[in-house]
N, CA, C and O atoms as a DFTB+ gen file, in Angstrom:
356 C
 N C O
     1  1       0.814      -1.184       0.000
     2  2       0.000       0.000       0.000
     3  2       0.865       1.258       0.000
     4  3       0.510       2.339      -0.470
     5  1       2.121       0.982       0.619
     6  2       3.106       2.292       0.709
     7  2       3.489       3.004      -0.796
     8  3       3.763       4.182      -1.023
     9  1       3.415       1.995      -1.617
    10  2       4.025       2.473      -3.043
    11  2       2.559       2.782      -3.768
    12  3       2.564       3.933      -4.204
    13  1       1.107       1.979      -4.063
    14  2       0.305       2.672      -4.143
    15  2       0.291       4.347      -3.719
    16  3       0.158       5.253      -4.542
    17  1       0.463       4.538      -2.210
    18  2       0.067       5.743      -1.682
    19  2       1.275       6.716      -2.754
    20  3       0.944       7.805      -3.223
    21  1       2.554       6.142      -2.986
    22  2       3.455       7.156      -3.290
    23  2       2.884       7.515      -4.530
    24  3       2.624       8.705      -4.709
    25  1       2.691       6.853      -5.242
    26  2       2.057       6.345      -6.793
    27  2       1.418       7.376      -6.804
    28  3       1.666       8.468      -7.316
    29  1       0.297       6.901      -6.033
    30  2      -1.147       8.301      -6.042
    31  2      -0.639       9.841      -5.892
    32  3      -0.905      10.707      -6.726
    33  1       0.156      10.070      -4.675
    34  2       0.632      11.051      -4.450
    35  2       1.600      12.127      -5.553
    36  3       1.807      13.340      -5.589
    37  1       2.049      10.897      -6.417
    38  2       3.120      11.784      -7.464
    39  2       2.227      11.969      -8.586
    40  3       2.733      12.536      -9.554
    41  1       0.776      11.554      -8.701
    42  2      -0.074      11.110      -9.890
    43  2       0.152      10.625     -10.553
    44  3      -0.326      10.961     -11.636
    45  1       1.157       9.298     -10.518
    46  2       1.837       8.420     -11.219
    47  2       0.368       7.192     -11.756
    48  3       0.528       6.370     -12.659
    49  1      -0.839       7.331     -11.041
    50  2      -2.101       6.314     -11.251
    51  2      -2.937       6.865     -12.573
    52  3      -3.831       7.700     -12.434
    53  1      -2.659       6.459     -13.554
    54  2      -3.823       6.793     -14.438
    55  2      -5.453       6.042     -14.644
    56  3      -6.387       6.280     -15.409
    57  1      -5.250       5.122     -13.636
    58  2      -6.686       4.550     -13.784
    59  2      -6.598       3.087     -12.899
    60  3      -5.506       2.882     -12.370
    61  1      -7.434       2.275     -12.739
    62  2      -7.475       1.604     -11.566
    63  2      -9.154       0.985     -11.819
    64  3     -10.168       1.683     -11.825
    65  1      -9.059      -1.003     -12.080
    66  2     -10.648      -1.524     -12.250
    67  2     -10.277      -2.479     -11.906
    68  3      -9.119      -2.849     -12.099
    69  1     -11.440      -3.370     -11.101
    70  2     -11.030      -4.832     -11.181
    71  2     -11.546      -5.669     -11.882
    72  3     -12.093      -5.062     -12.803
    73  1     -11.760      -7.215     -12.031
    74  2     -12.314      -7.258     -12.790
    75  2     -12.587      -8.961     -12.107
    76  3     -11.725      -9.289     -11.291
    77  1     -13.309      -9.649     -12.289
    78  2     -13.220     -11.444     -12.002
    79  2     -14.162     -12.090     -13.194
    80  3     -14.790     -11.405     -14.002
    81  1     -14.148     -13.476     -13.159
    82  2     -14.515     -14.547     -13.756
    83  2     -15.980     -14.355     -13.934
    84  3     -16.664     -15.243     -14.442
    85  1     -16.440     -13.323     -13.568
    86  2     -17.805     -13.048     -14.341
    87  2     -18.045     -12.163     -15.257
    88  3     -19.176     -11.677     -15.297
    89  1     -17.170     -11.797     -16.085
    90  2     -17.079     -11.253     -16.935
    91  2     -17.001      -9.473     -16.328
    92  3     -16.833      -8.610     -17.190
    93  1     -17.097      -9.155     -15.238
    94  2     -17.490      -7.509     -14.783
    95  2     -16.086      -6.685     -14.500
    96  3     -15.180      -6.948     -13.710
    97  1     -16.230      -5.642     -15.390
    98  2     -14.926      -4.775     -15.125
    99  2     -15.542      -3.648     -14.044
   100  3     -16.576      -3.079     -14.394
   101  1     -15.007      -3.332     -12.866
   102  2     -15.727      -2.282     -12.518
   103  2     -14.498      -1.396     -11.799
   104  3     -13.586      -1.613     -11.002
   105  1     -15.160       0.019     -12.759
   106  2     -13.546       1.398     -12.048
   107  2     -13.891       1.080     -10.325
   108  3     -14.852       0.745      -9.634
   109  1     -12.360       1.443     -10.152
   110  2     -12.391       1.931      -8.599
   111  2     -11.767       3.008      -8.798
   112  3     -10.849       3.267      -9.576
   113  1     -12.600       3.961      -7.657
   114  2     -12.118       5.567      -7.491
   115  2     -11.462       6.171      -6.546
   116  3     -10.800       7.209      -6.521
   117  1     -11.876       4.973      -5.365
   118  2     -11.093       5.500      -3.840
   119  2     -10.948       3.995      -3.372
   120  3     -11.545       2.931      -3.532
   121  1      -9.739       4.518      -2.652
   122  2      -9.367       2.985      -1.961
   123  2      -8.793       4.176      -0.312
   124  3      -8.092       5.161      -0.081
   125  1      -9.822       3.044       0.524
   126  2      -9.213       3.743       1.722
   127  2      -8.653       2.612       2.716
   128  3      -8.853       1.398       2.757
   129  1      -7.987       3.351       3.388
   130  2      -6.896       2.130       3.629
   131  2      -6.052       2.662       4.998
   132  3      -5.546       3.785       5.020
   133  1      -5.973       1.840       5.993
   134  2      -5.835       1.904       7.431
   135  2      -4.416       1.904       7.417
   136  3      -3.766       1.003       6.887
   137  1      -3.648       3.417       8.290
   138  2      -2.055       4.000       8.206
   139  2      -1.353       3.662       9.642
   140  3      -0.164       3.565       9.946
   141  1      -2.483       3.528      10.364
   142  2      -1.957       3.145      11.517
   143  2      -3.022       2.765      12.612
   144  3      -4.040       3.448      12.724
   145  1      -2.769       1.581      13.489
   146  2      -3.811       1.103      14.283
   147  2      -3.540       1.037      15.908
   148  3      -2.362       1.014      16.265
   149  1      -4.454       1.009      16.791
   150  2      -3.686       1.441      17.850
   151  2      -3.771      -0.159      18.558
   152  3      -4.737      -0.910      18.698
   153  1      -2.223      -0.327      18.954
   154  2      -1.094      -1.420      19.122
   155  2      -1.874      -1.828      20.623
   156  3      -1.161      -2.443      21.416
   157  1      -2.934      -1.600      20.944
   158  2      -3.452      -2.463      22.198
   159  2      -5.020      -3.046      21.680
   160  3      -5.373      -4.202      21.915
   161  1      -5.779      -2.170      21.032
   162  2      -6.778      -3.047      20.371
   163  2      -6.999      -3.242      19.484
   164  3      -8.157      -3.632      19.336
   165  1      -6.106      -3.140      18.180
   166  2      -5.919      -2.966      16.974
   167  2      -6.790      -2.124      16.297
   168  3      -6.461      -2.181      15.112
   169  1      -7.670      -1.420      16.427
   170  2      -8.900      -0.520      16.124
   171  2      -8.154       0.542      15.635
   172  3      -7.209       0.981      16.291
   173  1      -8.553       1.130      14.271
   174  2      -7.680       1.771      13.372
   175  2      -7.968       3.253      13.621
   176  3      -8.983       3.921      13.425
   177  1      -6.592       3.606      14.185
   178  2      -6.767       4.637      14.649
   179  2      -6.109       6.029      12.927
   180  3      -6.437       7.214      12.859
   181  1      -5.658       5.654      12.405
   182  2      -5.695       6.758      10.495
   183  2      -5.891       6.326       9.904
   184  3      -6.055       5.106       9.897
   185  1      -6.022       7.269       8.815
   186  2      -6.609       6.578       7.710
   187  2      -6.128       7.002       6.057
   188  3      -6.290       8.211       6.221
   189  1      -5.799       6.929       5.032
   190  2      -5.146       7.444       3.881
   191  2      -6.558       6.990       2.711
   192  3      -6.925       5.860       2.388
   193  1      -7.036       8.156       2.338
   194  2      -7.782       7.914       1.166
   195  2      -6.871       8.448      -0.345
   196  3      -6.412       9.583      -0.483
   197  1      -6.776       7.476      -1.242
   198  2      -6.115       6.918      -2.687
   199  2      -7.415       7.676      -3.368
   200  3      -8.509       7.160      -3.140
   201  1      -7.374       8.906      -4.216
   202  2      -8.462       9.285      -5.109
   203  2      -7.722       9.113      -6.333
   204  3      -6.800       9.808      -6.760
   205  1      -8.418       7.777      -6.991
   206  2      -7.721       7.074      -8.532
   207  2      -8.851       7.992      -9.163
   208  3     -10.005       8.193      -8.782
   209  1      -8.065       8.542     -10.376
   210  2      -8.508       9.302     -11.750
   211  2      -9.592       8.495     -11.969
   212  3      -9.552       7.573     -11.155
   213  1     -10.371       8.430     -12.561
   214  2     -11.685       7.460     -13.386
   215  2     -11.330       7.977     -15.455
   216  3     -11.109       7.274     -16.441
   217  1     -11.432       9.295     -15.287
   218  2     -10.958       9.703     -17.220
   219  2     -10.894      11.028     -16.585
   220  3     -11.711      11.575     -15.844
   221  1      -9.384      11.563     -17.170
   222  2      -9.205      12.890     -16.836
   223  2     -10.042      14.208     -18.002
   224  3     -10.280      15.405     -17.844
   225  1     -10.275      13.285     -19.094
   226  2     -11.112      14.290     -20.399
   227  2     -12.219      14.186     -20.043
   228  3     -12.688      15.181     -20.596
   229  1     -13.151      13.672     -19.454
   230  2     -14.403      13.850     -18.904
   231  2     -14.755      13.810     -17.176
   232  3     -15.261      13.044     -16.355
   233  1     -14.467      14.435     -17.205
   234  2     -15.167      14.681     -14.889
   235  2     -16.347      13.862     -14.595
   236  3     -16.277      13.386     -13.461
   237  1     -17.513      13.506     -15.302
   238  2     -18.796      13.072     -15.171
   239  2     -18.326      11.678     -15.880
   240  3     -19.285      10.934     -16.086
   241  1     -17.310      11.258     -16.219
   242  2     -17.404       9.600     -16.538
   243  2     -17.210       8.882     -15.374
   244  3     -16.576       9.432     -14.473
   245  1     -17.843       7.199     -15.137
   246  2     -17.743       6.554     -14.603
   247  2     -16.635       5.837     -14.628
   248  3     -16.313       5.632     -13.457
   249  1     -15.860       5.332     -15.380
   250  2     -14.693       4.843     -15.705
   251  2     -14.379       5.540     -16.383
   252  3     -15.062       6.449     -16.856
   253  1     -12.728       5.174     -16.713
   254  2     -11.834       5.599     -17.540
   255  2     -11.855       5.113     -19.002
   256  3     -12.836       4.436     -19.313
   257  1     -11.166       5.290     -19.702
   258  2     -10.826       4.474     -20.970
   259  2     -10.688       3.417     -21.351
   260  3     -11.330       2.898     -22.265
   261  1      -9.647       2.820     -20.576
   262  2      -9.056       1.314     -20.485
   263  2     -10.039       0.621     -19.897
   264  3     -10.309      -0.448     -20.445
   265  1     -10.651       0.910     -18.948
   266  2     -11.960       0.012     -18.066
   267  2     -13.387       0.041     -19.257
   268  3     -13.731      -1.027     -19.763
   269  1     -13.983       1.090     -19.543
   270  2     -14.872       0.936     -20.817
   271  2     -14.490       0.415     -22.014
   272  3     -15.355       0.109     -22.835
   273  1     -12.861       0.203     -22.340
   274  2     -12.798      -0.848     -23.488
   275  2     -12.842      -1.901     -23.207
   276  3     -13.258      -2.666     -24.077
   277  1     -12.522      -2.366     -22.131
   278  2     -12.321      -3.991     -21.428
   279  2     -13.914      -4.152     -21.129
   280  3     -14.417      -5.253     -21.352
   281  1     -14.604      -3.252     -20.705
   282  2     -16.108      -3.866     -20.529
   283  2     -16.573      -4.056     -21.490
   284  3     -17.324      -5.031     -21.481
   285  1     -16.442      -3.320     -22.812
   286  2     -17.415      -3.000     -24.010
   287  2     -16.989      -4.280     -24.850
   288  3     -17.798      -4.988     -25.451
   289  1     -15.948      -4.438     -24.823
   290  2     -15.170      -5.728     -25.360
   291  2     -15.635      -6.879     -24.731
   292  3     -15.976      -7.757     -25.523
   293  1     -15.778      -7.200     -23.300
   294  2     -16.091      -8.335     -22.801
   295  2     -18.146      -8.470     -23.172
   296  3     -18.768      -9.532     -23.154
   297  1     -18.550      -7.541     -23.367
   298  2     -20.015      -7.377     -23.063
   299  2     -20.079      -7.978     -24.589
   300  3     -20.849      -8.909     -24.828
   301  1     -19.385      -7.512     -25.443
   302  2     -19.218      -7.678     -27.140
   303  2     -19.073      -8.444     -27.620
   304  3     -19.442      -8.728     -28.759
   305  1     -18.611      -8.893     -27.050
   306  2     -18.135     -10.456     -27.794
   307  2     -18.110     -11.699     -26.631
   308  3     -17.518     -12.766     -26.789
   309  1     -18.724     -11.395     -25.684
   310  2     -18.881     -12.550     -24.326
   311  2     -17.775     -13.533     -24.380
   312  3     -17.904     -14.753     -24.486
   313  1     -16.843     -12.964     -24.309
   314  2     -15.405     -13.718     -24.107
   315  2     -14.640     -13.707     -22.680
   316  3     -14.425     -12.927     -21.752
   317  1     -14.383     -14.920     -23.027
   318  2     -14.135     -15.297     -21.037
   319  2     -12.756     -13.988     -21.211
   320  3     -12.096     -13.620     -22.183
   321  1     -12.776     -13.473     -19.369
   322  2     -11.728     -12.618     -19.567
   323  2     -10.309     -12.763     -19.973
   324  3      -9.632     -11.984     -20.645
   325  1      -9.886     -14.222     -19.293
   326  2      -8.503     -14.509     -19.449
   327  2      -8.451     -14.207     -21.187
   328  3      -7.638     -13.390     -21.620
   329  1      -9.048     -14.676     -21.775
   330  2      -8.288     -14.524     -23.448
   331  2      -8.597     -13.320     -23.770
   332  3      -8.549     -12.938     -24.939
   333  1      -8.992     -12.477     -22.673
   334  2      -9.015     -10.756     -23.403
   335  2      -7.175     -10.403     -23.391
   336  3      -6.645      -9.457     -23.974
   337  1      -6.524     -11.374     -22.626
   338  2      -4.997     -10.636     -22.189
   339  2      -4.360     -10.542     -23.692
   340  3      -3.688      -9.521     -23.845
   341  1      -4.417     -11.208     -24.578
   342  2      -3.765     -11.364     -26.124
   343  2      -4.522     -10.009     -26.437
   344  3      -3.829      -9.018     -26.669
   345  1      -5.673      -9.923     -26.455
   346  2      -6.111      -8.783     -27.127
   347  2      -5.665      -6.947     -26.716
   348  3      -5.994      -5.925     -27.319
   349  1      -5.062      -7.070     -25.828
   350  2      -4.737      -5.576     -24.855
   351  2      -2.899      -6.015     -24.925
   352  3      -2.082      -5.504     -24.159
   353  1      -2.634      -6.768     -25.711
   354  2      -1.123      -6.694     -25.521
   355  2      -0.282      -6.705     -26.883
   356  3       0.947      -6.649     -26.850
């Protein structure tokens, strides 16, 4: 998470989706994520919110670029994801 955070911080993240075996690509926009917890009840005492780009040419898109071609593609041609990797490389 340390190199994520640096990542984010330098705006080195241009976009960020996950995706599994059901065919669904879906953007992620925030990842929040526990910096430090307190060492007697582990109950998270900070916190670091990651604000990933979604498409920097449109403000009102839901995803980015790369995530709406990988969906539009998987929705398109109902192709299991693994053999989308030949096609994006």
């Amino acid at each position: 998470m340390r190199e994520l955070a640096e990542a984010s911080d330098a705006g080195r993240i241009i976009e960020m989706f996950g995706s599994g075996t059901a065919a669904i690509v879906s953007p992620i926009k925030l990842i929040r994520y526990v910096q430090e917890r307190d060492p007697q009840t582990g109950e998270a005492k900070r916190f670091k919110d990651l604000h990933i780009p979604l498409d920097p040419t449109n403000t009102k898109s839901q995803a980015g670029p790369l995530t709406k071609r990988l969906s539009e593609t998987i929705m398109s041609k109902k192709l299991n994801p693994v053999a989308l990797v030949s096609l994006f490389y």
